[in-house]
C-alpha positions in Angstrom: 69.9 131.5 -47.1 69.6 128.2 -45.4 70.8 124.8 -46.0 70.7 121.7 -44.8 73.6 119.2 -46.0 74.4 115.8 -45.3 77.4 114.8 -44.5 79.6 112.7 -47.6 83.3 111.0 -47.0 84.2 111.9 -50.9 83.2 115.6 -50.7 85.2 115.9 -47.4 88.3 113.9 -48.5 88.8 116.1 -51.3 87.7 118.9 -49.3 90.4 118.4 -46.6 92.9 117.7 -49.8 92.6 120.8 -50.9 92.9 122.6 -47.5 96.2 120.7 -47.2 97.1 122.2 -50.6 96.5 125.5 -49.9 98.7 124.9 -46.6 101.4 124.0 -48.2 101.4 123.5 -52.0 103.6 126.4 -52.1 106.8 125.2 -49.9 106.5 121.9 -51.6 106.9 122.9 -54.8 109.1 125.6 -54.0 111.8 123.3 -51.9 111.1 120.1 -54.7 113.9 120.5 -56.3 116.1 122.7 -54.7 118.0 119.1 -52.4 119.6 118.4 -55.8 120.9 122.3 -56.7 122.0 121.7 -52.6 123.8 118.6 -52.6 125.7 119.4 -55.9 126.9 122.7 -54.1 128.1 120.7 -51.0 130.0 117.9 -53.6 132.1 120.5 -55.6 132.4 122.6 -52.6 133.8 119.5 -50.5 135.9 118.6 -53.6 137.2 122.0 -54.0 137.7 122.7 -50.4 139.3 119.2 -49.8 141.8 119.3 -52.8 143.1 122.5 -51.6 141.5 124.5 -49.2 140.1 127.8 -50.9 137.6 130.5 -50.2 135.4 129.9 -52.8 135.0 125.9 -52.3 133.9 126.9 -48.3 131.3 129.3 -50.3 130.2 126.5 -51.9 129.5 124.7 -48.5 127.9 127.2 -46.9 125.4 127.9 -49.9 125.0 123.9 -50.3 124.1 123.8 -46.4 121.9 126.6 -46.9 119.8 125.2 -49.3 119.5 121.8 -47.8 118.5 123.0 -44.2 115.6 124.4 -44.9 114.6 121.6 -47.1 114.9 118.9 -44.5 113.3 121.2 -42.1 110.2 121.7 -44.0 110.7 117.9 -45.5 110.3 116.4 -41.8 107.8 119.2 -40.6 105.1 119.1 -44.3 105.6 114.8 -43.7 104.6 115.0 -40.0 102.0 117.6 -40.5 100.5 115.3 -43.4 100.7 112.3 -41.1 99.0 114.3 -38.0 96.4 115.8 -40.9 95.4 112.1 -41.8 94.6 111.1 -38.5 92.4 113.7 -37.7 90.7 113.6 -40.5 90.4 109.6 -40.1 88.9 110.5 -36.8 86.3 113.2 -38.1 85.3 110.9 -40.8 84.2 108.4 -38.0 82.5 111.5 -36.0 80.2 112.8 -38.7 79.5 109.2 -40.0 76.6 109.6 -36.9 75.6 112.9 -37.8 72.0 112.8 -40.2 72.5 116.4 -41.2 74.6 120.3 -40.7 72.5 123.1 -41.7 74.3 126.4 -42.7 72.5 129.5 -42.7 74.0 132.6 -44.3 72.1 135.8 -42.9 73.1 139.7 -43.1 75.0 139.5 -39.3 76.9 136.2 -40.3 77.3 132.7 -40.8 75.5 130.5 -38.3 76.2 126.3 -38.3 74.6 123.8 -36.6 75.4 120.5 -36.1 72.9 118.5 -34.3 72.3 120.3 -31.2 75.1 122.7 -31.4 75.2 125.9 -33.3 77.7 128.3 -33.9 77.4 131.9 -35.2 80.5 133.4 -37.0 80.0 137.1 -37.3 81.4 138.5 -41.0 83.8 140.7 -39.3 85.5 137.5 -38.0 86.3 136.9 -41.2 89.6 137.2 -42.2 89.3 136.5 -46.0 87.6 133.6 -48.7 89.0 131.3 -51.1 87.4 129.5 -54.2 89.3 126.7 -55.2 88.0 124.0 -57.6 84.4 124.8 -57.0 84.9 125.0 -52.7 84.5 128.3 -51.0 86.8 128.3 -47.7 85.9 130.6 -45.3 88.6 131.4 -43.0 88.4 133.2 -39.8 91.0 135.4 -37.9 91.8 132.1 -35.8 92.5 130.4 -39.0 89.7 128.3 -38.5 88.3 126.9 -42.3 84.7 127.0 -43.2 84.4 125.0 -46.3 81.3 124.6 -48.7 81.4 123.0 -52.4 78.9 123.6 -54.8 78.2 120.1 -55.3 76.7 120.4 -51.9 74.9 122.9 -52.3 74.2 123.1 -56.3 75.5 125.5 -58.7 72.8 128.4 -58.9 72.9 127.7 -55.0 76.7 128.4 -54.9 76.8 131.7 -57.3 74.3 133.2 -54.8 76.6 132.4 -51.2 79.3 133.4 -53.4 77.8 136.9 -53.8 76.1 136.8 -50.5 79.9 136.2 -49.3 81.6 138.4 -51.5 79.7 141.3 -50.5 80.4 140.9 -46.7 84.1 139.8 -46.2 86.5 142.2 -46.6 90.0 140.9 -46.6 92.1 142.0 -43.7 95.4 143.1 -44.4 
């Protein structure tokens, strides 16, 4: 199966959201609220600790600290990877604005892309596993390298065929 596609800013915006997402949708919600559980340990911990020193008011602290740690670290790390992730997708935005079309052509050895003169063929063994999310298969490889098509490039009779073309040839890798 061959297709030629044609490159749209909306389609990849949403694209690259949803890449970001799957990056780190988890850790986000997972450390969301957790600065408030942390700061109210380190309060009544200091209070307690202060007042009259006591075992269980240095608990407090330590479990406090423990929480909020990790959530600054991944607070300054998820903002700086956002800010590094809009740049370069600022920059590929004005890369493919040049580009007429990418043709992707799904065949029994692999997945071969080609952007003007350049053309890349992915064997499925490089494949470390797929993803469908919100009507976008991502393709990743074992360098954690996304491939990502949407059915509203492609159409949707188009897209239940690649997804049991793909289906049938990448074996997640555990």
């Amino acid at each position: 199966m061959k297709f030629e596609l044609k490159f749209d800013e909306n389609i990849y915006r949403n694209q690259m959201d949803l890449l970001r997402d799957l990056a780190w949708k988890d850790k986000i919600a997972y450390y969301k609220n957790s600065h408030f559980l942390g700061i109210i340990l380190l309060i009544i911990g200091s209070l307690l600790f202060f007042d009259r020193p006591s075992f269980f008011g240095f608990v407090l602290i330590i479990f406090g600290l423990g929480i909020l740690i990790p959530y600054f670290y991944y607070y300054f790390k998820i903002k700086s990877s956002y800010k590094g992730f809009e740049e370069v997708k600022t920059k590929e935005i004005e890369a493919c604005q040049n580009i007429a079309t990418f043709t992707w052509e799904f065949t029994e050895q692999g997945l071969i892309s080609k952007v003007q003169d350049n053309e890349r063929m992915l064997e499925w063994k490089e494949f470390i596993t797929y993803l469908i999310k919100e009507n976008n298969l991502f393709l990743i490889t074992e360098k954690y390298e996304p491939m990502i098509l949407g059915e509203t490039e492609v159409g949707e009779e188009n897209f239940k065929k690649i997804l049991d073309f793909v289906e049938k040839r990448v074996t997640e890798k555990k």
